[in-house]
N, C-alpha and C positions, 0 to 999 in steps of 0.2 A: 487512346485516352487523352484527352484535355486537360488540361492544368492550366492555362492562361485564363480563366476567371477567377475573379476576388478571393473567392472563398473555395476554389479548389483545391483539392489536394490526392496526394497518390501512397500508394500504401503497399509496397513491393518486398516479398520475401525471397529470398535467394539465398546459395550456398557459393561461396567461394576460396577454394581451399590453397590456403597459404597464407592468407590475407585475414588481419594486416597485420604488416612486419612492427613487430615492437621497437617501443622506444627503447626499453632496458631488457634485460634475460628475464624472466617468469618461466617456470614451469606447471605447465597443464596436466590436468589429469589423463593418465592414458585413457579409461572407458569414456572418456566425453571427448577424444580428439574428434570422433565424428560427427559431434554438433558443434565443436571449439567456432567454424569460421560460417554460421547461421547469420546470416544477417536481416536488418530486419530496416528498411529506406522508408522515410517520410518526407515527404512536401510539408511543412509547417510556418505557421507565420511565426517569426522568430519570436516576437513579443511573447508568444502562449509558451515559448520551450518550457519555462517556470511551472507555470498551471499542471502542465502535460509531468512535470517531474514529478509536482505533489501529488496527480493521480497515481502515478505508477510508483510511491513509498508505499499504497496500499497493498500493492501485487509482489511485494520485498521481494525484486528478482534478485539474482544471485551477477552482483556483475564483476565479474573476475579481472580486467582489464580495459582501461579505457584511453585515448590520447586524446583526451580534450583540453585544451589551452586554458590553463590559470587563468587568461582575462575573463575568459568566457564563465568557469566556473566561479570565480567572485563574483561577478554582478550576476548570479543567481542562483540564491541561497539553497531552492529546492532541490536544483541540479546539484549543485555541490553534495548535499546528503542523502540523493538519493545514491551517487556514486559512490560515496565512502562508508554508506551504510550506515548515518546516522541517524537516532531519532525515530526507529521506525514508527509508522502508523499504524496504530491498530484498527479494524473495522469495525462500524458499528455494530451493535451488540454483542460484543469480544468479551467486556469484560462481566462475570456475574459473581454475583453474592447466594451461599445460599441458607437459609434463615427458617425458623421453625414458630409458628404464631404456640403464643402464651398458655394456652387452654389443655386440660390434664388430656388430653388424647392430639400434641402437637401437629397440623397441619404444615408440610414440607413445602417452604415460596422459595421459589429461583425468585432474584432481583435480576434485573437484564439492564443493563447500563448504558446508555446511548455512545460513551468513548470513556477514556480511561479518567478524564480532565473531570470529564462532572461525574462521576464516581456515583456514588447513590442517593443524588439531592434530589431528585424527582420521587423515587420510592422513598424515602425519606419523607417527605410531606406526605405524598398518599399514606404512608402505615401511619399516621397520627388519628386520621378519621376511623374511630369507632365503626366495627361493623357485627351487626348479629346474627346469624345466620339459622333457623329453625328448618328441620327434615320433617317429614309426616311418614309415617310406613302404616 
């Protein structure tokens, strides 16, 4: 494998069991000691750590233990909460409303919400437009 071009990079999964020795005591879950030391090695250009953290508050992993250096986790805010578990992200179309149109035999609408932030301004505008809808049998 190469990794000495610009934009390469490696992407190595392994188990190594012991490792690594904690900073302070924690205790583990007995039924997960067998994934406790799963590791998972990146070649990354350090600049994207940030980018790379925002993507992965979407995948809310569960990170039980970390030794990363306070400098490092302050100058980067995504890194920071994705470690502390805050703030998580929700995925698009997560959040729905669901709502019943006006008419004496109500029609059941799911609203689908692109994230939680714009909430239902988009379905909001569209339910204002009038619509009529005639069946033939």
């Amino acid at each position: 494998m190469d990794i000495t071009g610009p934009d390469a990079a490696a992407w190595i999964v392994h188990t190594v069991p012991g490792f690594p020795k904690a900073r302070t005591g924690y205790l583990f879950p007995p039924a997960e000691v067998q994934k406790g030391h799963l590791l998972i090695c990146l070649t990354i250009k350090e600049d994207q750590i940030d980018t790379i953290a925002l993507t992965l508050r979407f995948a809310t992993p569960l990170i039980y233990y970390n030794d990363i250096p306070d400098t490092e986790m302050n100058s980067r805010p995504n890194l920071k909460k994705l470690v502390s578990g805050e703030s998580r992200v929700l995925p698009p179309l997560a959040v729905t409303k669901d709502t019943t149109t006006a008419a004496a035999v109500g029609l059941k609408v799911t609203i689908y919400s692109k994230g939680e932030k714009s909430r239902y301004d988009s379905s909001t505008r569209i339910n204002k437009i009038t619509i009529q809808i005639s069946t033939c049998t």
